[in-house]
Biopython code that builds the backbone (N, CA, C, O; Angstrom):
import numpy as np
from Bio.PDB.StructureBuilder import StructureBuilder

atoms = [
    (1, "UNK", "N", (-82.036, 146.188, 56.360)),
    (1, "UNK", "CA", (-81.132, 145.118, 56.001)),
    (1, "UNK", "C", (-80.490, 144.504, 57.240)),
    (1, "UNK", "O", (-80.485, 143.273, 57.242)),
    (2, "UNK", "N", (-79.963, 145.096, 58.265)),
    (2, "UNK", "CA", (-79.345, 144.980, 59.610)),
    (2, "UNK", "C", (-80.595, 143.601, 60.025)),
    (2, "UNK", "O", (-80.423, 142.389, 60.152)),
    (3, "UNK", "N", (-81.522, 144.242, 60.114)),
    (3, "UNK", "CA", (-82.756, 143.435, 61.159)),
    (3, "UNK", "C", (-83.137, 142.070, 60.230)),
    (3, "UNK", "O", (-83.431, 140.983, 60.729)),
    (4, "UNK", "N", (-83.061, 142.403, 58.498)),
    (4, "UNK", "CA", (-83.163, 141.035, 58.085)),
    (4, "UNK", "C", (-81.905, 139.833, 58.002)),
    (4, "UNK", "O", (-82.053, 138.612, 57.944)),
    (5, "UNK", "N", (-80.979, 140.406, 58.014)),
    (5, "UNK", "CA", (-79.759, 140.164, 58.201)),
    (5, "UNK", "C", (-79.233, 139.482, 59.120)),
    (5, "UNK", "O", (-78.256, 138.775, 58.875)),
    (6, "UNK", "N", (-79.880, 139.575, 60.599)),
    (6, "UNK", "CA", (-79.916, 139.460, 62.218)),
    (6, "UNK", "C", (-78.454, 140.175, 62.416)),
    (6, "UNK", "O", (-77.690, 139.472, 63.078)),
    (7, "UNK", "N", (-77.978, 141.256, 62.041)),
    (7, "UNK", "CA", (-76.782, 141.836, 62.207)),
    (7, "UNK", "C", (-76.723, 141.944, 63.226)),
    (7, "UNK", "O", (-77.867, 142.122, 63.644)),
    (8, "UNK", "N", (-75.599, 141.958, 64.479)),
    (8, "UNK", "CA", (-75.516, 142.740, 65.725)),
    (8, "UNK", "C", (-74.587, 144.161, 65.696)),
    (8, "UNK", "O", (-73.691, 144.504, 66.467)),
    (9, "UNK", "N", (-75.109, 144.806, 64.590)),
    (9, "UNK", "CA", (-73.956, 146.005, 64.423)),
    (9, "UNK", "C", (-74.891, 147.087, 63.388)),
    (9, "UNK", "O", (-75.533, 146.403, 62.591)),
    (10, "UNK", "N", (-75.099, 148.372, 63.222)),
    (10, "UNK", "CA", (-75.517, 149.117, 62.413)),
    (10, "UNK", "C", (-74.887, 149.055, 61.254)),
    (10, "UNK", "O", (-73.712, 148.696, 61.174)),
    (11, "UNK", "N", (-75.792, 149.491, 59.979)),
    (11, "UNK", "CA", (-75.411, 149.368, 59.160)),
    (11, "UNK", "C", (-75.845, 151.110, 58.048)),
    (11, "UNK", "O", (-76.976, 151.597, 58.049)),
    (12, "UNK", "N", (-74.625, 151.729, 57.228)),
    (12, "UNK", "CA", (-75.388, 152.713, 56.558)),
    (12, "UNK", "C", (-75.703, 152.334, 55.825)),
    (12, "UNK", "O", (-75.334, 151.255, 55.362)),
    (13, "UNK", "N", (-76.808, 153.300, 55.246)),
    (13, "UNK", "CA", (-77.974, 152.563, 54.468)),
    (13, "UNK", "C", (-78.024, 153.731, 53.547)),
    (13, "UNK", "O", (-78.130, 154.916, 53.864)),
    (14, "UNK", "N", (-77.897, 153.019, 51.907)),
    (14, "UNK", "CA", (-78.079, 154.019, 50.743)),
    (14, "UNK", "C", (-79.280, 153.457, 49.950)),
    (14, "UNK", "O", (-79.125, 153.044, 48.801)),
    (15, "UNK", "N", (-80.867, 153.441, 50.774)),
    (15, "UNK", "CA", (-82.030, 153.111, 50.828)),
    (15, "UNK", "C", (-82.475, 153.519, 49.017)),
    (15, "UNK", "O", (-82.791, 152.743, 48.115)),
    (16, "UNK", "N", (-82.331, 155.058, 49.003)),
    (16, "UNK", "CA", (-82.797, 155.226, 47.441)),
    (16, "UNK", "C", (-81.532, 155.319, 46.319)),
    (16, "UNK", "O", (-81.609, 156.025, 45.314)),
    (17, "UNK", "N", (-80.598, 154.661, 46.588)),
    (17, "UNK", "CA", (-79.706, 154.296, 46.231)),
    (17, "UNK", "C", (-78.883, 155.876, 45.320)),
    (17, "UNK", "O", (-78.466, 155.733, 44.171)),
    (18, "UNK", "N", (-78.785, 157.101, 45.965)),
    (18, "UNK", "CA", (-78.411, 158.594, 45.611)),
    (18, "UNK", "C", (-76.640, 158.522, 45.807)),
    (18, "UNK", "O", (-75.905, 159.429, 45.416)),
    (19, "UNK", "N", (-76.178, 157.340, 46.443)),
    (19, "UNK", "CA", (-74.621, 157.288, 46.585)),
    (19, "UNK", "C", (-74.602, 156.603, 45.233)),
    (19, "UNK", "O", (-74.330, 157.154, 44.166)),
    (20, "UNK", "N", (-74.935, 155.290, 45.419)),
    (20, "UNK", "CA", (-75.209, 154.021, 44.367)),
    (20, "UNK", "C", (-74.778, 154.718, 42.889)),
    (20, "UNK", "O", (-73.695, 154.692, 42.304)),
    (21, "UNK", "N", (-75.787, 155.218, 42.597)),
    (21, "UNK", "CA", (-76.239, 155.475, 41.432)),
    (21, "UNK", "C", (-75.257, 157.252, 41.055)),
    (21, "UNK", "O", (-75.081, 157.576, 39.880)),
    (22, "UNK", "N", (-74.787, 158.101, 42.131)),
    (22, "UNK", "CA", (-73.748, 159.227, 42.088)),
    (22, "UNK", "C", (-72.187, 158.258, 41.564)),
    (22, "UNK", "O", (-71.449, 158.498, 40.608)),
    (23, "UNK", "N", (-72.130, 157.639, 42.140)),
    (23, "UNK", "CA", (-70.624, 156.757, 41.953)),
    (23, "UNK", "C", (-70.664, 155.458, 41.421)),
    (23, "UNK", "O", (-69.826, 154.587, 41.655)),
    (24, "UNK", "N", (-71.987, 155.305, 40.458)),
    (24, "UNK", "CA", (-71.705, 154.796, 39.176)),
    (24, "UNK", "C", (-71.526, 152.683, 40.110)),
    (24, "UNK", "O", (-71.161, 151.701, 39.464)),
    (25, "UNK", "N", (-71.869, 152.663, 41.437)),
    (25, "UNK", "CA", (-71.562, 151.406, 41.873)),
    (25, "UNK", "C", (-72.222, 150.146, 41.494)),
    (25, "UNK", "O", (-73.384, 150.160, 41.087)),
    (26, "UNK", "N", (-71.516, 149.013, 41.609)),
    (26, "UNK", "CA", (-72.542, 147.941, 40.602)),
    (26, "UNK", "C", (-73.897, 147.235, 41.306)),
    (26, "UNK", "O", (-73.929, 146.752, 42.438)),
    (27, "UNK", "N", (-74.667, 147.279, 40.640)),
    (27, "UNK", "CA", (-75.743, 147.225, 41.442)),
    (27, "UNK", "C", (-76.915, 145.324, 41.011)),
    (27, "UNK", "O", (-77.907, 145.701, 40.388)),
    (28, "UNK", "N", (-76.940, 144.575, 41.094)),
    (28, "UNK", "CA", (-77.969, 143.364, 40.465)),
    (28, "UNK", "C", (-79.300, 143.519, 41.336)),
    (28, "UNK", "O", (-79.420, 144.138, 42.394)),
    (29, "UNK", "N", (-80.255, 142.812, 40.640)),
    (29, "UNK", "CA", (-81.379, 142.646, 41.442)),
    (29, "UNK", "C", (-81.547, 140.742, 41.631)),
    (29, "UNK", "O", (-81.201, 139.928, 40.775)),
    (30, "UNK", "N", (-82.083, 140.462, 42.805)),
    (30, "UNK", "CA", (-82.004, 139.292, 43.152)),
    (30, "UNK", "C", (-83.378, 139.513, 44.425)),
    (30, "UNK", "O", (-83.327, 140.309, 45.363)),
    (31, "UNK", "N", (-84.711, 138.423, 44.061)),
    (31, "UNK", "CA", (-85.920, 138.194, 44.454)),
    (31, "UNK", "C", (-86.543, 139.504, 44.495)),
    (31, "UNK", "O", (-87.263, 139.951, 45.388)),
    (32, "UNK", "N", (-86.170, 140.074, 43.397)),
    (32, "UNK", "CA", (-87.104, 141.625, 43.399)),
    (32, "UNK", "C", (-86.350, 142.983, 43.628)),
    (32, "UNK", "O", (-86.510, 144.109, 43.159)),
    (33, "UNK", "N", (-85.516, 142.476, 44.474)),
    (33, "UNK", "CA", (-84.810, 143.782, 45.153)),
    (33, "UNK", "C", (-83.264, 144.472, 44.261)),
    (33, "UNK", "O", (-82.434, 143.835, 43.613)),
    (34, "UNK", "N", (-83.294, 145.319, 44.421)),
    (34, "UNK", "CA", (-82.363, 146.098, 43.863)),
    (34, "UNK", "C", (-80.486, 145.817, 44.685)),
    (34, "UNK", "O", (-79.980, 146.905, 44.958)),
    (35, "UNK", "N", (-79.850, 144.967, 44.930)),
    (35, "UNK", "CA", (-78.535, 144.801, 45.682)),
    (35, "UNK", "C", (-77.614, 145.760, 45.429)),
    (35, "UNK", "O", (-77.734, 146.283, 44.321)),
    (36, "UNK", "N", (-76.639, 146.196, 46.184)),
    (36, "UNK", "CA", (-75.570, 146.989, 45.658)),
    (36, "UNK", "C", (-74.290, 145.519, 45.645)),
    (36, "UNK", "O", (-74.165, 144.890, 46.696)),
    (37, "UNK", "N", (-73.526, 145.150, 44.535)),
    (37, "UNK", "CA", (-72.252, 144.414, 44.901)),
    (37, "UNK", "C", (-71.567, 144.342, 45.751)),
    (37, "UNK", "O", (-71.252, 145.366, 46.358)),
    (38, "UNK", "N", (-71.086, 143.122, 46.109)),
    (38, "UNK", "CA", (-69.927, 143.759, 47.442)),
    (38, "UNK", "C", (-69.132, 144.282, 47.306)),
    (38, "UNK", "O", (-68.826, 144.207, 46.115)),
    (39, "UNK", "N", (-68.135, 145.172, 48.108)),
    (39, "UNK", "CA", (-67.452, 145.935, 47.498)),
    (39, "UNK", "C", (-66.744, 146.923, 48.655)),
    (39, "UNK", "O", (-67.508, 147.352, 49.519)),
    (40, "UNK", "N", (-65.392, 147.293, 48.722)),
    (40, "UNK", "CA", (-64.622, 147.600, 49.843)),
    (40, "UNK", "C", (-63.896, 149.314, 49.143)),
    (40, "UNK", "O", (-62.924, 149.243, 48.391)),
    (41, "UNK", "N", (-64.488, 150.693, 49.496)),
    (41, "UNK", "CA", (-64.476, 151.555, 49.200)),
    (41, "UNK", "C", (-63.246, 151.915, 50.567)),
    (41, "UNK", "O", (-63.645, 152.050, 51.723)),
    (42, "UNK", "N", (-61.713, 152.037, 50.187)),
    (42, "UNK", "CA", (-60.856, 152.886, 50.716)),
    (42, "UNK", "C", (-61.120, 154.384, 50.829)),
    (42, "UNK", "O", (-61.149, 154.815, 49.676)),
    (43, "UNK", "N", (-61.335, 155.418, 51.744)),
    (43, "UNK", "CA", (-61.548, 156.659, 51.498)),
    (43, "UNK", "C", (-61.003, 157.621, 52.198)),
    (43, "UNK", "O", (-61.619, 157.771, 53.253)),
    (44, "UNK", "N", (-60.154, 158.311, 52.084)),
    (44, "UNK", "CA", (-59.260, 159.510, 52.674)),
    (44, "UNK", "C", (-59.587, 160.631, 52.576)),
    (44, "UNK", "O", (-59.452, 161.009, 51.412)),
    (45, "UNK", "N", (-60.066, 161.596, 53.411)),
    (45, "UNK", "CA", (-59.893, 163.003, 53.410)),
    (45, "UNK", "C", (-61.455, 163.294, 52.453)),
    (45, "UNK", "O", (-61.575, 164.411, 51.949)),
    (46, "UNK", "N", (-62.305, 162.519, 52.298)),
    (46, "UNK", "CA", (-63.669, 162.232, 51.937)),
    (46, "UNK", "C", (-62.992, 161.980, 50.532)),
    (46, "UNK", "O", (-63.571, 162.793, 49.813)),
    (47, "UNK", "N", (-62.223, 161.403, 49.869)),
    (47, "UNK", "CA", (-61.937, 161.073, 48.587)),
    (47, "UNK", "C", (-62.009, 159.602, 48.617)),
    (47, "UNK", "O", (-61.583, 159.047, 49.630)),
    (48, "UNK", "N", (-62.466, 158.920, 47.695)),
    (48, "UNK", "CA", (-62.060, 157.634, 46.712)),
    (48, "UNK", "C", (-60.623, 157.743, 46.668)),
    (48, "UNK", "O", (-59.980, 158.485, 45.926)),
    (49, "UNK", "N", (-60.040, 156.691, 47.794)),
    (49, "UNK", "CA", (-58.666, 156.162, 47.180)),
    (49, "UNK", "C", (-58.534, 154.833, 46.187)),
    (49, "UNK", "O", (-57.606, 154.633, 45.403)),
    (50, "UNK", "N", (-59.465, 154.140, 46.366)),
    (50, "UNK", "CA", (-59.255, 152.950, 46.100)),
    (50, "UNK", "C", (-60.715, 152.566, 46.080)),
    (50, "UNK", "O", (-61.525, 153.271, 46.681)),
    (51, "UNK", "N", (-61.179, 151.253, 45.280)),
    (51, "UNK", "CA", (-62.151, 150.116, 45.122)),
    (51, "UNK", "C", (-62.126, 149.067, 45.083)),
    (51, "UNK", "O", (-62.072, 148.551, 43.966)),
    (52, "UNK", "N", (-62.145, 148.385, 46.038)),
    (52, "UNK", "CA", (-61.864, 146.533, 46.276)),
    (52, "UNK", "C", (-62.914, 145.927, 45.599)),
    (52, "UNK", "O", (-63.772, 145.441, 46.337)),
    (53, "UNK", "N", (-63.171, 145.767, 43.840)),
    (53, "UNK", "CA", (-63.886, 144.740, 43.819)),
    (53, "UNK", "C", (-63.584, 144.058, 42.623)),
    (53, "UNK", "O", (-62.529, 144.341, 42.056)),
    (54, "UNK", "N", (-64.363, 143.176, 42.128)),
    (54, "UNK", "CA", (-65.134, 142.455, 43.069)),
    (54, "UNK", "C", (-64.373, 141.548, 44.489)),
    (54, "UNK", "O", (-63.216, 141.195, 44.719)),
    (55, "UNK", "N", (-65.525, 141.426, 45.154)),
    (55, "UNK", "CA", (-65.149, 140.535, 46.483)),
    (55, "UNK", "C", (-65.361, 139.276, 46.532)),
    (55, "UNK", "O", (-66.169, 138.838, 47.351)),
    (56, "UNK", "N", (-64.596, 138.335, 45.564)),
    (56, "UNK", "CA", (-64.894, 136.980, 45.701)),
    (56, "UNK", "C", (-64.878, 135.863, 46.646)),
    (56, "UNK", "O", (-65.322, 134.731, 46.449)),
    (57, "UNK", "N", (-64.306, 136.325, 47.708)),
    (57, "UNK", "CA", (-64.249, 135.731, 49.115)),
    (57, "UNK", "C", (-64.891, 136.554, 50.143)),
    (57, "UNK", "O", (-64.080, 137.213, 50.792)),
    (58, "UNK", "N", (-66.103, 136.700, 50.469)),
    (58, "UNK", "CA", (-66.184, 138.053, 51.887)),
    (58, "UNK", "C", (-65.971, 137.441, 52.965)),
    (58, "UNK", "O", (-65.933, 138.172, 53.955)),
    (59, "UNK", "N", (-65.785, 136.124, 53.172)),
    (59, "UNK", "CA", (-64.952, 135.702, 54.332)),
    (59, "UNK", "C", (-63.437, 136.373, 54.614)),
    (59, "UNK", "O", (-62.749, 136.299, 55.633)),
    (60, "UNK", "N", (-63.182, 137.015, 53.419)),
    (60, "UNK", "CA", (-61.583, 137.386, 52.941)),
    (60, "UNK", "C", (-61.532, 138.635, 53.034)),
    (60, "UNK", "O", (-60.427, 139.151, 53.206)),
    (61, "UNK", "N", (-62.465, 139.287, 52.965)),
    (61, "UNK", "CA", (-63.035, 140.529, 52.593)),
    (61, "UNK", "C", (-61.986, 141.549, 53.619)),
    (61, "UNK", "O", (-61.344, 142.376, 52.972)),
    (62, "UNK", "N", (-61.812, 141.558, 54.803)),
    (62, "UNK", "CA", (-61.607, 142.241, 55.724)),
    (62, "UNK", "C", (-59.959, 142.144, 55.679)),
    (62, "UNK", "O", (-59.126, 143.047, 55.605)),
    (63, "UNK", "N", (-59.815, 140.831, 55.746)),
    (63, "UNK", "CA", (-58.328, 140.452, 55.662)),
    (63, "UNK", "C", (-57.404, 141.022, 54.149)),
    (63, "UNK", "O", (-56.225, 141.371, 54.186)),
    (64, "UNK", "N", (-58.208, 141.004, 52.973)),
    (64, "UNK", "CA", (-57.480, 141.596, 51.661)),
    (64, "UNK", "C", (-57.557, 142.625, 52.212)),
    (64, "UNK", "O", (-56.460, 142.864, 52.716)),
    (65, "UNK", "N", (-58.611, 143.786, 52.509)),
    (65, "UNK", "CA", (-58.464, 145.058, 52.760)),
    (65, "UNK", "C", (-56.984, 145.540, 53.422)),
    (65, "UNK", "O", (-56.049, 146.187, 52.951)),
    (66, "UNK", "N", (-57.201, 144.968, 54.626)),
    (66, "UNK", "CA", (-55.794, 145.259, 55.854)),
    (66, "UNK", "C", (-54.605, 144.833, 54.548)),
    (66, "UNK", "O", (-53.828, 145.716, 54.184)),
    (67, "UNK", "N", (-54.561, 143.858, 54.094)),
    (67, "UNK", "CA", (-53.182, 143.512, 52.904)),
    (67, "UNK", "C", (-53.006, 144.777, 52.316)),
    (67, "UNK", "O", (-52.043, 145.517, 52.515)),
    (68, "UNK", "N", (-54.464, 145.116, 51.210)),
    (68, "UNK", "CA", (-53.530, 146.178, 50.400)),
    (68, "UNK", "C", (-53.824, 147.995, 50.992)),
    (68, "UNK", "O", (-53.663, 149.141, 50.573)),
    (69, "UNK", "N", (-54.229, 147.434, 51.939)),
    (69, "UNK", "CA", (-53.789, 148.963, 52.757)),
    (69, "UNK", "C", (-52.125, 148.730, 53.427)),
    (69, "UNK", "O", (-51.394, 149.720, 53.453)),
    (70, "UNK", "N", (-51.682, 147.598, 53.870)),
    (70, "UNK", "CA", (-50.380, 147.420, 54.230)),
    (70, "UNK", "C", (-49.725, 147.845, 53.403)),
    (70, "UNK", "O", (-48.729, 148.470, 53.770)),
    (71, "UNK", "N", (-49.951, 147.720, 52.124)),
    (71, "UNK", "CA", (-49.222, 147.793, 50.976)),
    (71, "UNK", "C", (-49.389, 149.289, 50.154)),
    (71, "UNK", "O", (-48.651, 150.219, 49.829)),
    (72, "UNK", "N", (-50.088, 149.111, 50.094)),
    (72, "UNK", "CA", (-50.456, 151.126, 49.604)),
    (72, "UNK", "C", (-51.148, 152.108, 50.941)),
    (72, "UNK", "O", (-52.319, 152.483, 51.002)),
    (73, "UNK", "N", (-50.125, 152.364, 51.888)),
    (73, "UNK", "CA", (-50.347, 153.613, 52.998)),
    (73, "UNK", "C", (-51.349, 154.454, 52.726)),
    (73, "UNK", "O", (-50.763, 155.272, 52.016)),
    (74, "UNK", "N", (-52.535, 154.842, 52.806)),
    (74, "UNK", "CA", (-53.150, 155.967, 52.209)),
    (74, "UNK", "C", (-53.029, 157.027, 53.478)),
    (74, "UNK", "O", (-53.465, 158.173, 53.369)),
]
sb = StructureBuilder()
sb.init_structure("model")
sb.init_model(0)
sb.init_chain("A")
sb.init_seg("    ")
for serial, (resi, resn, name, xyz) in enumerate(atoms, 1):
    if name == "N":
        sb.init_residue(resn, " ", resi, " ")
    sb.init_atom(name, np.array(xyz, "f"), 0.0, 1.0, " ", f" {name:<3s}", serial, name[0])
structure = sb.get_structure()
C-alpha cells in the first residue's frame, strides 16, 4: 500500500486482515480489494481507549485526534 500510495513513510500492514477481522473493524471493498475504513485507534498500555470514526475529513484526521486527546488525557 506504502509503494502504491507513493508514501514517504512505512506503513503497518494487516495484509490478511487477523487484526481487522479480531476487532470487529469496518472493512468495504472498492475495485476488488478488500479496504479497512479510516479510522483513528487511541491505545494505552496495549488497550483500546478510544475509536475515532468515522473520519469524515482525513485532512482533519490528525488535528481531531490531538483535540480529543486534549480533552480526554489517556
Amino acid at each position: 500500500m506504502a509503494t502504491r500510495l507513493h508514501l514517504p513513510f512505512d506503513v503497518l500492514s494487516d495484509e490478511d486482515f487477523q487484526l481487522t477481522d479480531a476487532l470487529s473493524l469496518p472493512t468495504f471493498v472498492a475495485d476488488g480489494m478488500r479496504l479497512i475504513e479510516r479510522l483513528t485507534l487511541v491505545v494505552k498500555d496495549g488497550a483500546i481507549e478510544h475509536v475515532l470514526h468515522p473520519v469524515t475529513r482525513p485532512e482533519r484526521s490528525a488535528e481531531d485526534t490531538l483535540e480529543w486527546l486534549a480533552a480526554h488525557p489517556v
